[in-house]
C-alpha positions in Angstrom: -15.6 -74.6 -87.9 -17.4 -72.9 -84.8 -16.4 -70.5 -82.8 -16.1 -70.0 -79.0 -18.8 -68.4 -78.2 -21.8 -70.8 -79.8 -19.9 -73.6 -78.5 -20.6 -75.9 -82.0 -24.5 -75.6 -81.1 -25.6 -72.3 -83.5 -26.1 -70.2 -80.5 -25.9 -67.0 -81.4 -28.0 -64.1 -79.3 -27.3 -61.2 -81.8 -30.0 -63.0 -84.2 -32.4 -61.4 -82.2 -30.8 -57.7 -82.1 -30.5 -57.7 -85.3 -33.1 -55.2 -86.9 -35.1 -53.1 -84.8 -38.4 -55.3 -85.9 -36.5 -58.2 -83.7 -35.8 -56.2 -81.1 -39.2 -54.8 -80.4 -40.4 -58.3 -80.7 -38.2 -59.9 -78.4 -38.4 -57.1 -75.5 -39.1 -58.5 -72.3 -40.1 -55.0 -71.0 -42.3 -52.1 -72.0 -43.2 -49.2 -71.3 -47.0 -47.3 -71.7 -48.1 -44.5 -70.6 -51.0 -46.1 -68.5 -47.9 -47.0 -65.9 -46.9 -43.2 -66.1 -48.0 -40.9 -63.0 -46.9 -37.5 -63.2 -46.4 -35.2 -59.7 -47.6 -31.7 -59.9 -47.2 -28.8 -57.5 -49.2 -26.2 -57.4 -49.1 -23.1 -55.1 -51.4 -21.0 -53.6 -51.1 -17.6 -54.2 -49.8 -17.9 -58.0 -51.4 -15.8 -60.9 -49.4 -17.8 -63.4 -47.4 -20.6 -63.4 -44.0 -20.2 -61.8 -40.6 -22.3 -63.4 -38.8 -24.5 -60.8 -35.1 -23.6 -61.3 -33.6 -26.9 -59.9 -36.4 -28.7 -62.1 -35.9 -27.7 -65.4 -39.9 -28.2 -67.2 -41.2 -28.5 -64.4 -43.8 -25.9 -62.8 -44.9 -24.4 -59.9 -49.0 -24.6 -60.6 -52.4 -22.4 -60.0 -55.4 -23.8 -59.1 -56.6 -22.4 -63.2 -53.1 -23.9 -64.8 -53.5 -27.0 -62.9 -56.6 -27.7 -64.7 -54.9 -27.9 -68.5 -52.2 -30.4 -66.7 -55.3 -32.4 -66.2 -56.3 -32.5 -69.5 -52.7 -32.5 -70.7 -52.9 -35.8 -68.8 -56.3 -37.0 -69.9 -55.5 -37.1 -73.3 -51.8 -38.0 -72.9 -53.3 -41.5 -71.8 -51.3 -41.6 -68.5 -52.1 -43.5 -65.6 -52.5 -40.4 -63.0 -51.7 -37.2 -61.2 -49.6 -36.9 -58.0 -50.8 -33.9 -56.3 -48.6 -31.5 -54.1 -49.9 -28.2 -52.4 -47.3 -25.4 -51.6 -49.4 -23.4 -49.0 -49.0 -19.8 -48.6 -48.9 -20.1 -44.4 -47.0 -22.4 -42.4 -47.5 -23.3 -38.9 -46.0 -25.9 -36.6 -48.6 -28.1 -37.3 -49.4 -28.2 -40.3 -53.0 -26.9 -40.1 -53.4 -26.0 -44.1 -52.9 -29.6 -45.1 -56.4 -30.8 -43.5 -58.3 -27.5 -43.9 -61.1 -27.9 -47.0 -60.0 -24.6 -48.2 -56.2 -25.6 -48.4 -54.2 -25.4 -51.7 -53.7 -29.1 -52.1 -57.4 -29.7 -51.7 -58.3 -26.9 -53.7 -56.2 -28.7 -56.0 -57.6 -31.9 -55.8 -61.2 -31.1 -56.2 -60.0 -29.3 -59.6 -58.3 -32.0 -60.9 -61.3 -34.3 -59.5 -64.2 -32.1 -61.8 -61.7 -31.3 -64.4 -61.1 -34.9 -65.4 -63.6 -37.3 -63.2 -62.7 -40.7 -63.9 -60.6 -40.4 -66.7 -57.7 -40.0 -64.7 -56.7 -41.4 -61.4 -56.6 -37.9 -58.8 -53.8 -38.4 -55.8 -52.9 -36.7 -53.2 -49.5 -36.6 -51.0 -50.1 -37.2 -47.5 -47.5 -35.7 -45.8 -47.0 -32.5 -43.0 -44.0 -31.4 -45.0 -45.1 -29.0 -47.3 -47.4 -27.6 -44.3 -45.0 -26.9 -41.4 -43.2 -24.3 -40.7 -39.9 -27.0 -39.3 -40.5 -28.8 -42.9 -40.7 -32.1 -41.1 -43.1 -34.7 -42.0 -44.6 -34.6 -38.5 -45.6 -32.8 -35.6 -42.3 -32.1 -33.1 -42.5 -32.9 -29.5 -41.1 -30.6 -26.4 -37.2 -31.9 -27.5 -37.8 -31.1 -31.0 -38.1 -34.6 -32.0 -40.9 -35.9 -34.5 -43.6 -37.6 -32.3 -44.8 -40.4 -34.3 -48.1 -41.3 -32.8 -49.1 -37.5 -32.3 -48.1 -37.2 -36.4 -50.6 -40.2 -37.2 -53.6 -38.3 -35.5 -53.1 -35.8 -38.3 -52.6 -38.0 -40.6 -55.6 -39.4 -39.9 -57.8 -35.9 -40.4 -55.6 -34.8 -43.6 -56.7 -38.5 -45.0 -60.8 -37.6 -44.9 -60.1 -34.5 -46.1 -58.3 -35.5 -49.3 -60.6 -38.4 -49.9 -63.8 -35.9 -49.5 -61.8 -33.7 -51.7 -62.1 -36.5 -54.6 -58.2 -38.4 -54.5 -59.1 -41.7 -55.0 -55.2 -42.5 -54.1 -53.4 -41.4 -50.7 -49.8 -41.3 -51.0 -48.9 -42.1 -47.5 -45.3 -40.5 -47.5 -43.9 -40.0 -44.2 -42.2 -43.0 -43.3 -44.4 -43.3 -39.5 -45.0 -46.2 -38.1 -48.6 -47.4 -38.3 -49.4 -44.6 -40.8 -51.3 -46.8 -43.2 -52.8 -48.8 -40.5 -53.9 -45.6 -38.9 -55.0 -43.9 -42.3 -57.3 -47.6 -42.9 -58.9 -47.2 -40.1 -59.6 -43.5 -40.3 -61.3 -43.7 -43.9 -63.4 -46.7 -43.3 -64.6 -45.3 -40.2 -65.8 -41.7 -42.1 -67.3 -43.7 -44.9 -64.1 -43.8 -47.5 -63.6 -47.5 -47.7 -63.1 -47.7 -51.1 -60.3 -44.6 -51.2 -56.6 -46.6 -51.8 -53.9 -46.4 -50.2 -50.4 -45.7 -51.6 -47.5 -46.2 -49.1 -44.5 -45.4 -49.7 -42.9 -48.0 -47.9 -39.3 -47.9 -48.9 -38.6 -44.5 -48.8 -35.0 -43.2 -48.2 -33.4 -40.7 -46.7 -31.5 -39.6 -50.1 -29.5 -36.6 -51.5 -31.5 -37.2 -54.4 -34.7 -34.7 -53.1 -32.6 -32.0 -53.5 -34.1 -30.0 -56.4 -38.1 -30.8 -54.8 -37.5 -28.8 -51.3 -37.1 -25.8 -54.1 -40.4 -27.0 -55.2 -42.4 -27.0 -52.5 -40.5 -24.3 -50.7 -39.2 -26.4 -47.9 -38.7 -24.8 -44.9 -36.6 -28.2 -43.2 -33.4 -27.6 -41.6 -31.6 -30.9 -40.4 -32.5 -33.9 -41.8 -35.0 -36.8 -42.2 -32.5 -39.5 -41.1 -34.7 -40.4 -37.8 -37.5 -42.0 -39.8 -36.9 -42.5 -43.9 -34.7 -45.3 -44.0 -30.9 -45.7 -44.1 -29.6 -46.2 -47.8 -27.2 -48.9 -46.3 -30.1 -51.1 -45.7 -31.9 -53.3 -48.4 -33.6 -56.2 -46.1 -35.3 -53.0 -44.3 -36.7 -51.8 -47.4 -38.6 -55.3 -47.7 -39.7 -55.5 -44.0 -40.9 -52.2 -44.3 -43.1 -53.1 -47.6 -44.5 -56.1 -45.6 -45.7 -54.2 -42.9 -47.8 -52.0 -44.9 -49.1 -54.6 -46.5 -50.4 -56.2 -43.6 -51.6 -53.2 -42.6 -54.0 -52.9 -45.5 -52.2 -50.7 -48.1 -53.3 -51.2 -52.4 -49.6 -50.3 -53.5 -46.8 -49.8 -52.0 -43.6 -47.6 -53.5 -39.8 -47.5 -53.6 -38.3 -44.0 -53.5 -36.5 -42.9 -55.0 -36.2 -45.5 -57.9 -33.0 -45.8 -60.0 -30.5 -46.1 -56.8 -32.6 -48.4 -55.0 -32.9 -51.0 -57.8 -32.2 -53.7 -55.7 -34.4 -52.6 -53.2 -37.6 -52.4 -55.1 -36.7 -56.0 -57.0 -37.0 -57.3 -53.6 -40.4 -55.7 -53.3 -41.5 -56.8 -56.3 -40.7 -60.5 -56.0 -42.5 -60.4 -53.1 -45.6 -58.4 -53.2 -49.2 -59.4 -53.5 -50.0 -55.6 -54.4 -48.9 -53.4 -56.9 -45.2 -51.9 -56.6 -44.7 -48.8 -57.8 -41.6 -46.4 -57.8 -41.0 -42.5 -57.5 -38.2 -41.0 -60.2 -37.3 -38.0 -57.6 -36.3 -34.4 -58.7 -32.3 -35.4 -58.3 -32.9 -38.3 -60.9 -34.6 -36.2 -63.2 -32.9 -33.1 -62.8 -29.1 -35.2 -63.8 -30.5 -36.3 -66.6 -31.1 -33.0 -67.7 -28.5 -31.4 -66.7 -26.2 -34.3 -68.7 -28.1 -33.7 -71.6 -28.0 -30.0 -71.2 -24.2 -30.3 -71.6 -24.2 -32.6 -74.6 -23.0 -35.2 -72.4 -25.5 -37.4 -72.9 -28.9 -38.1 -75.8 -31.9 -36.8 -73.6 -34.6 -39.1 -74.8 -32.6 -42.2 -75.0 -31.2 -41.8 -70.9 -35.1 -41.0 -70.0 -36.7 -43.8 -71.8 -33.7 -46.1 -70.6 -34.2 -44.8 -67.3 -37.9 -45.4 -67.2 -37.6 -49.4 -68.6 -35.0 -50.3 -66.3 -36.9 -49.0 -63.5 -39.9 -51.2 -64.9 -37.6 -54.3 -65.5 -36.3 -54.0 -61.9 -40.5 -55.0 -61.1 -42.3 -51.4 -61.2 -45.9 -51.5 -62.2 -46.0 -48.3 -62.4 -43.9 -44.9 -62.5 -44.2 -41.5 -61.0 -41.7 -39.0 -63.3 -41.9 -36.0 -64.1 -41.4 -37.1 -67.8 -44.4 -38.6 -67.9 -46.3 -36.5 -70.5 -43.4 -36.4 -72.6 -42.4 -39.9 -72.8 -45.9 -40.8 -73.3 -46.4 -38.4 -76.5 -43.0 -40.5 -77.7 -44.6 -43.8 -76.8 -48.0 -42.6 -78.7 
């Protein structure tokens, strides 16, 4: 007698649930901690590190603490560091982020001698952090971000992170041209083999709530005039294209588990790794959930992370990443 869901033909997919043994073996995903990139603030001014109340684990850095991350890192096994700076001064245009003796490239040079090669040392390219209107560009006389204006910066912040000792860029604010600009620069000063992250698909989400505590935001309005309209998939694609055309290594999807779809698309049709962000908002739900008792805390993080992988990352920035790779060790 057979039932109706083999159909008479011994079909049966729970033979391979089973045990755990035949799950592991039959996983079509995985997770290691090479594919884990953690992001890391750190602030000037600190003498210690400072907790990030929307972020809960997650710290506000000094130039000293920074360097045990590193190592925390190094001997983790993880793929990299995402750098952000948090500068004590703000200006209009965000002078700090391309001055040698700014936080962030402070930061990156420590990182760079604390743990050479051992670790891959980024950078965030972005005015956000370093303006006193917490835009990603410079404003022009209406108040309006002035795209080409914001790529001359760019292109200055660029060689100073890459003499600073980031061997990755994160390109992250959604202007046009920026990697194409950002190429051209670094060739040009002698940084031709300094990668290029872009994050290509990058939208305008409710989800970065809990990093403008982190890096002290000072934006009022919004972002809406240049990250890209969470009603649009096909943009997230043609957006992906054009920096790969215009020379960028990887390109990302941000943030990652709401835009699913989104970096699928990507992934099918990239000839360069795709990588996606976890944001603050993601993070910060699954802790508060877990905080609650609403939900197991390990299992919705490591579920989180391999879906994000099975949707076509081929790699993951989270701020989980030391921790889930001391479980996956």
């Amino acid at each position: 007698m057979t039932s109706s869901f083999d159909s008479g033909l011994g079909i049966r997919p729970r033979r391979m649930r089973r045990t755990p043994a035949l799950r592991r073996l039959a996983a079509e995903t995985r997770v290691h901690p090479a594919e884990l990139i953690l992001p890391v603030f750190v602030r000037e001014g600190l003498d210690a590190p400072r907790p990030i109340e929307a972020m809960p684990g997650v710290m506000q850095h000094t130039l000293e603490s920074v360097r045990q991350v590193a190592r925390d890192a190094v001997a983790a096994g993880i793929g990299g560091i995402m750098l952000f700076g948090v500068p004590a001064t703000r200006d209009a245009i965000g002078s700090q982020a391309d001055h040698p003796e700014g936080i962030l490239n402070l930061a990156i040079a420590a990182v760079h001698e604390e743990a050479g090669d051992q670790l891959v040392v980024q950078a965030d390219l972005c005015l956000d952090e370093f303006t006193d209107h917490g835009h990603c560009g410079v404003l022009d006389a209406a108040g309006e971000v002035d795209n080409d204006a914001t790529l001359t910066r760019y292109e200055a912040i660029a060689i100073t992170q890459a003499r600073a000792g980031a061997a990755v860029l994160g390109v992250s604010g959604m202007m046009d041209g920026q990697v194409a600009a950002v190429r051209t620069a670094l060739d040009e000063a002698g940084h031709a083999d300094t990668a290029i992250l872009a994050y290509s698909a990058k939208y305008a989400s409710a989800f970065y709530g809990p990093f403008r505590e982190a890096v002290d935001s000072q934006l009022s309005g919004n972002r809406r005039g240049y990250q890209q309209d969470p009603a649009n998939r096909r943009e997230g694609v043609r957006e992906a294209a054009l920096d790969i055309n215009e020379g960028a290594d990887i390109v990302m999807v941000k943030p990652a588990s709401t835009y699913l779809d989104v970096l699928s698309d990507v992934a099918e049709m990239s000839p360069v790794p795709v990588w996606a962000y976890q944001v603050s908002g993601e993070a910060a739900m699954i802790e508060a959930a877990a905080a609650n008792g609403w939900i197991d805390r390990r299992a919705a993080i490591e579920e989180s992370i391999v879906s994000i992988r099975r949707a076509g990352a081929d790699a993951v920035l989270t701020y989980f990443a030391l921790e889930l790779a001391g479980w996956l060790r």
